[in-house]
C-alpha positions in Angstrom: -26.8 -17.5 38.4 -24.9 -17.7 42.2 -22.0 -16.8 42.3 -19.8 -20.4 42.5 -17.5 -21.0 45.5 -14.6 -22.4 43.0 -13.0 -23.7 46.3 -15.0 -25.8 47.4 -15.5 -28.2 44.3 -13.9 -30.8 43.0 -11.3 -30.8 40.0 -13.8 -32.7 37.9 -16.4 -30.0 38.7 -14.2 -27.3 37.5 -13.5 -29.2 34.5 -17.4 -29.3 34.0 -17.9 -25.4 34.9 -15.1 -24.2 32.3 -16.9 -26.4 29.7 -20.0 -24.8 30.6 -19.0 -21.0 30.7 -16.9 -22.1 27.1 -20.5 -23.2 25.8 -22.1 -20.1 27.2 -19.6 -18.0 25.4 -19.8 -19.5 22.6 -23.5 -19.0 22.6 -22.7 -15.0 23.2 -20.5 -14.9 20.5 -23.1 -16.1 17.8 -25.5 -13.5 19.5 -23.3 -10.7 19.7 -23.5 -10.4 22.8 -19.8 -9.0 23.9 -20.1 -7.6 27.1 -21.6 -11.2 28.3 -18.5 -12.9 26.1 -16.5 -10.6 28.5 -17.7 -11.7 31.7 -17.3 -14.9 30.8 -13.6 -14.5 29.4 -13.0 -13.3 33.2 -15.2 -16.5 34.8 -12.9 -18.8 32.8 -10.0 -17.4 34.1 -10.9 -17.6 37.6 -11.3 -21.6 36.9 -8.0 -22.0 34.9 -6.6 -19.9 38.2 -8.2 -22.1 40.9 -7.2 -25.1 38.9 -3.2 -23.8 38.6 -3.6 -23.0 42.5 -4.1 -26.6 43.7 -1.4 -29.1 44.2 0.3 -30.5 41.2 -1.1 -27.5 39.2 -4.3 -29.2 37.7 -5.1 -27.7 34.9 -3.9 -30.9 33.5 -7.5 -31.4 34.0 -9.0 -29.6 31.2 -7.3 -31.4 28.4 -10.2 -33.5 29.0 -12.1 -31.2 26.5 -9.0 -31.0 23.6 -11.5 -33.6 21.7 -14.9 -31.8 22.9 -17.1 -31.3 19.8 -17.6 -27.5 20.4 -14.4 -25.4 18.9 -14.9 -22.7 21.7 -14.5 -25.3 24.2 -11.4 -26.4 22.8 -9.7 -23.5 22.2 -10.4 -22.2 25.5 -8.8 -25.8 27.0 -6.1 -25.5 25.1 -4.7 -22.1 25.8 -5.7 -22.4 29.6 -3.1 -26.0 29.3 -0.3 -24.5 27.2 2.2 -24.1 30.7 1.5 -27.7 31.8 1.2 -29.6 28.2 2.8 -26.8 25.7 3.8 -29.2 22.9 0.1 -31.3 22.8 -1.3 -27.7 23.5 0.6 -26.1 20.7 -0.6 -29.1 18.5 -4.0 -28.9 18.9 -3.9 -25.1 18.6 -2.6 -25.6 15.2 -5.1 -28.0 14.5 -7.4 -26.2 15.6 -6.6 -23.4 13.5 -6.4 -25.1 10.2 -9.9 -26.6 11.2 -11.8 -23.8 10.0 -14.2 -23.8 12.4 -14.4 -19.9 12.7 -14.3 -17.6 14.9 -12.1 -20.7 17.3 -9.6 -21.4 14.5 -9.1 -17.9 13.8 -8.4 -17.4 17.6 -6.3 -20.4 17.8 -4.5 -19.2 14.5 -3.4 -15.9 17.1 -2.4 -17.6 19.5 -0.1 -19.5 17.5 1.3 -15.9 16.6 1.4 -14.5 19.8 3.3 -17.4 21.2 5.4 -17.3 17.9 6.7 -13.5 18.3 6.5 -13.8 22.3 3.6 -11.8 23.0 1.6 -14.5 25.1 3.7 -16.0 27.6 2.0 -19.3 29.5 2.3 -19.4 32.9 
């Protein structure tokens, strides 16, 4: 695929790129395909960091996908939105995590330990 010039789209077309590289992902996962689960970790973050760069910070945008049907997609919106919404973020991480809907609800279940002993720091 070409490599995407994140500056020039829209909000609403980042929104729909990170829901797209989460699907991918999740994909990789079930295949075991890490090093392409990597790529895309790095892909994401380049989104959530184009979307934090832009005036008023809009990452707001991906909580959007908190009620997407894929668990990968969620997760991934919900720790990229925990500086701008951290209490509905920190809810839906721990629904998310007592969803069972493995391997997401395991990673939420992290996260929520991470934040919880201070490791993981939203910014």
């Amino acid at each position: 695929m070409k490599k995407q010039n994140l500056k020039t789209m829209s909000t609403a077309a980042l929104v729909d790129l990170f829901r797209d590289y989460s699907l991918e992902q999740d994909t990789a996962m079930i295949y075991g395909e890490q090093p392409k689960v990597n790529r895309l970790v790095w892909k994401l973050k380049d989104v959530a960091d184009e979307l934090k760069s832009r005036i008023g910070d809009q990452r707001s945008g991906l909580l959007t996908l908190y009620d997407h049907r894929n668990a990968q997609v969620r997760v991934n919106a919900i720790k990229a939105t925990l500086a701008v919404a951290p209490q509905k973020a920190r809810a839906a991480l721990e629904t998310l995590a007592n969803s069972k809907e493995f391997p997401a609800a395991g990673e939420a279940g992290m996260s929520i330990v991470a934040l919880d002993r201070g490791i993981f720091k939203p910014t």
